[in-house]
C-alpha positions as CSV (number, residue, x, y, z in Angstrom):
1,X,2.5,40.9,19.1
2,X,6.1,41.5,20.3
3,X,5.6,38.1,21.8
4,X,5.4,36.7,18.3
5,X,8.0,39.0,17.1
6,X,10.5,37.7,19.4
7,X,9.9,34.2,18.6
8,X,9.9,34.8,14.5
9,X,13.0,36.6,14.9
10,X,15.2,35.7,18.0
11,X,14.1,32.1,18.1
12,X,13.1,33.0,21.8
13,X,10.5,31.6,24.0
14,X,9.0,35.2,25.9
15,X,8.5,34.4,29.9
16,X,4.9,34.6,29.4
17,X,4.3,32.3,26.1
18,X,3.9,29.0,26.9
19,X,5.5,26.1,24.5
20,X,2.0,25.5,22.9
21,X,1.9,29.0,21.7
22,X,5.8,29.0,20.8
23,X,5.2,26.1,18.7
24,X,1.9,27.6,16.7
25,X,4.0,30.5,16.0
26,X,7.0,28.6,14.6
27,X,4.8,26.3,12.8
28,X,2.9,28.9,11.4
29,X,6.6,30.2,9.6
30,X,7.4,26.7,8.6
31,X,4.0,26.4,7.2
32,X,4.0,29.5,5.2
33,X,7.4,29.1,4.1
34,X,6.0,25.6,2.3
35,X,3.2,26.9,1.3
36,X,5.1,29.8,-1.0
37,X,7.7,27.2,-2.2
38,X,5.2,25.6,-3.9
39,X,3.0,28.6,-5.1
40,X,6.2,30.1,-6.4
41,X,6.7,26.1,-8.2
42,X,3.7,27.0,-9.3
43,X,2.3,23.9,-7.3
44,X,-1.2,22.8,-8.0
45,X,-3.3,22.9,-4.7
46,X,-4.0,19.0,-3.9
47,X,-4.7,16.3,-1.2
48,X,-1.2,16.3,-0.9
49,X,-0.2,20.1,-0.3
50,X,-3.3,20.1,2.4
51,X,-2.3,17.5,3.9
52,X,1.5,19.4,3.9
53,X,-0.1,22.4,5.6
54,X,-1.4,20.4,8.5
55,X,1.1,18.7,8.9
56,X,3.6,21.4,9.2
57,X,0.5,23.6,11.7
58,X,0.2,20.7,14.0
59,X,4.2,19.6,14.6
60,X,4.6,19.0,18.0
61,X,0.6,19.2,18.8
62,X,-1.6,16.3,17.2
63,X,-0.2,12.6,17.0
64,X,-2.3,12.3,13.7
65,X,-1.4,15.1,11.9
66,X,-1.8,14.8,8.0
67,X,-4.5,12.2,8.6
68,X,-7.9,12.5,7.8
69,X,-10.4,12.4,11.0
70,X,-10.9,8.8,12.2
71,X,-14.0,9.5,14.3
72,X,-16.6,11.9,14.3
73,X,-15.9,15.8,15.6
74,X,-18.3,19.2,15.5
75,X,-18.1,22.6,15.7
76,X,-18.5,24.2,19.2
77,X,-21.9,26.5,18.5
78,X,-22.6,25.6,15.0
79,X,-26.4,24.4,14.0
80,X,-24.6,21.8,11.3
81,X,-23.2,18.3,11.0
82,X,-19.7,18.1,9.8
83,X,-19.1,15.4,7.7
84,X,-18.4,12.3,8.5
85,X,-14.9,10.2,8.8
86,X,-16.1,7.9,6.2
87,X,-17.3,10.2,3.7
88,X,-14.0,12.8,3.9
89,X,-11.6,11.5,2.1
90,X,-14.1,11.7,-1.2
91,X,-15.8,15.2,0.0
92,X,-11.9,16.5,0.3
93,X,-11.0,14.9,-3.3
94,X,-13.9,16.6,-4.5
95,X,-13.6,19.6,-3.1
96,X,-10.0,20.8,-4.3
97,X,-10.9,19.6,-7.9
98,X,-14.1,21.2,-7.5
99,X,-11.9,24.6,-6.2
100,X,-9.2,24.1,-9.3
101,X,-11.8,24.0,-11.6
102,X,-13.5,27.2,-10.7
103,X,-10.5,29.2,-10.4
104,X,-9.1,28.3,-13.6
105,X,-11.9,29.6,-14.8
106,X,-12.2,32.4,-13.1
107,X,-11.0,36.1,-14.2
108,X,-12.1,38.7,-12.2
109,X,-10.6,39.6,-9.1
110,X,-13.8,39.4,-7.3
111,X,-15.0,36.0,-8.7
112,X,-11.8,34.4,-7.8
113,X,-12.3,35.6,-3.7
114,X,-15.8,34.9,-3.9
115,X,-15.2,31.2,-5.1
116,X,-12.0,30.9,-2.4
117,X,-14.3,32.4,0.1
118,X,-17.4,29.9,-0.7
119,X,-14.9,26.6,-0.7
120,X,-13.3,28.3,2.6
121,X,-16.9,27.7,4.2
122,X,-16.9,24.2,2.5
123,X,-13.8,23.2,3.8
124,X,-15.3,24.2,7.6
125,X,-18.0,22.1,7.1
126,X,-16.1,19.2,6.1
127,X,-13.9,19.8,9.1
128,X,-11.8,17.2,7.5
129,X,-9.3,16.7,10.4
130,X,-9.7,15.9,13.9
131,X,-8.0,19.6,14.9
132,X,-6.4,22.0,13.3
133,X,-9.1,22.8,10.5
134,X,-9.6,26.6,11.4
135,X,-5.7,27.4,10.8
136,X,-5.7,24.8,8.0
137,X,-8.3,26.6,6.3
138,X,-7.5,29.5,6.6
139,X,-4.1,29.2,4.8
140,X,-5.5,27.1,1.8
141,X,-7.6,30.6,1.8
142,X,-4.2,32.4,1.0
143,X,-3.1,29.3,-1.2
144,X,-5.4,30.0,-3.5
145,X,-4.7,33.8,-3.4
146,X,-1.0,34.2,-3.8
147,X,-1.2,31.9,-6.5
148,X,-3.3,34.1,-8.9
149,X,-1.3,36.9,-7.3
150,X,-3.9,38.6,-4.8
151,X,-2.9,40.0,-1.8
152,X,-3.6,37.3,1.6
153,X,-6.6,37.7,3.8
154,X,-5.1,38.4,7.1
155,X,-8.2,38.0,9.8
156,X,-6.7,39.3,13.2
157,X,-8.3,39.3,16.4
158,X,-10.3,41.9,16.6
159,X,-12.2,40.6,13.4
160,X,-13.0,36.9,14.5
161,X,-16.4,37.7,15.8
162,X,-17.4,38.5,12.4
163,X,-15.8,35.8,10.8
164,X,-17.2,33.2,13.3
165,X,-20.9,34.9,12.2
166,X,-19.6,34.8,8.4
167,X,-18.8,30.9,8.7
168,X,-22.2,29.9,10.8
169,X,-24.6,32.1,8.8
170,X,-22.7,30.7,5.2
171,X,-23.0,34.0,4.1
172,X,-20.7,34.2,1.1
173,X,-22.0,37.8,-0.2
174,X,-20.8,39.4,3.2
175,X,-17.7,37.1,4.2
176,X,-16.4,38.5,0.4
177,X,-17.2,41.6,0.5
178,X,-15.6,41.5,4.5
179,X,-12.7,39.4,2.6
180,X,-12.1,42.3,0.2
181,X,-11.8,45.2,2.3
182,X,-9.5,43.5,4.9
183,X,-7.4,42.1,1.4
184,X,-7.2,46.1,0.1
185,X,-5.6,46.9,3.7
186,X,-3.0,44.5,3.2
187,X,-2.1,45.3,0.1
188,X,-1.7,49.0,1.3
189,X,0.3,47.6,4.3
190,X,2.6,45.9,1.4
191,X,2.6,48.8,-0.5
192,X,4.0,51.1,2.4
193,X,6.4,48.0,2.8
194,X,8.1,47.7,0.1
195,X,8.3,51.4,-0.6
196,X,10.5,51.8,2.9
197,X,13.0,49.0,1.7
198,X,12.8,50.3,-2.0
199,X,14.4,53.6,0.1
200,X,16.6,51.4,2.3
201,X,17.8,49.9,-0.4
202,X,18.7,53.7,-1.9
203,X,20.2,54.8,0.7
204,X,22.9,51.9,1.0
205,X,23.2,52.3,-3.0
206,X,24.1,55.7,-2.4
């Protein structure tokens, strides 16, 4: 963690991060800097936008970032094909319409993580790039949250076991219900945020 503080903040490569690591991390900031541009545009999620994420969370790491897998890949443990390079390009068209469509017509709070949380499993399946697709799906997660104004899903370490069990089993009741909780925590976390630089901001006021 101070690793990645330094780098967010200083620009600063730590002596024990190595320039795969430093990148991630810097990529991961330029990646979530696009991504709330365009929820704050109030950008439409599209082929394009994923395509944008990728892109920006594989700079300096894949020579076919953006692109759509060209041959077949898998997921290490898992009991299920992902698709194939042939049939992406319409599964991934269909999907984000597919995702739209349910969220615009979704109202409750729960529904609308239930539905992210069911296309999140989707998206794993599809696996639609040769690397990346863990990070990439996981911020189209918080895409499609921010932009109906719902606190992000933050999954840190400690809580990739059960996430890795949530993805194989497909076990959409759980991985929501594990989605909420670690959503209300954030929100808190926010909520403690923001009231310390509602006071900072006092104090210099007065």
């Amino acid at each position: 963690m101070p690793d990645t503080v330094s780098i967010i903040l200083h620009n600063t490569i730590p002596g024990k991060t190595s320039r795969r690591e430093y990148f991630e991390i810097e990529n991961h900031r330029e990646t979530f800097h696009y991504m709330l541009e365009n929820v704050i545009n109030g950008t439409a999620l599209s082929l394009s936008i994923i395509k944008g994420i990728h892109e920006r969370l594989t700079d300096r790491l894949l020579v076919d970032k953006e692109q759509f897998k060209q041959s077949e890949n898998a997921i290490m443990g898992a009991d299920f094909k992902t698709a194939s390079p042939q049939e992406t390009p319409h599964l991934m068209k269909q999907w984000v319409d597919n995702l739209n469509y349910q969220l615009e017509h979704a109202t409750e709070r729960d529904d609308i993580v239930r539905i992210v949380i069911d296309f999140h499993i989707q998206f794993e399946r599809i696996h639609p790039f040769s690397d990346g697709n863990g990070r990439t799906g996981r911020m189209l997660i918080n895409y499609s949250l921010l932009e109906r104004d719902l606190p992000p899903l933050i999954i840190r370490a400690k809580d990739k076991p059960d996430y890795i069990h949530y993805l194989g089993t497909a076990n959409i009741e759980q991985f929501t219900e594990f989605a909420l909780e670690r959503m209300k925590e954030e929100a808190e976390r926010l909520k403690c945020f923001m009231n310390v630089e509602e006071k900072i901001l006092k104090d210099w006021d007065e």
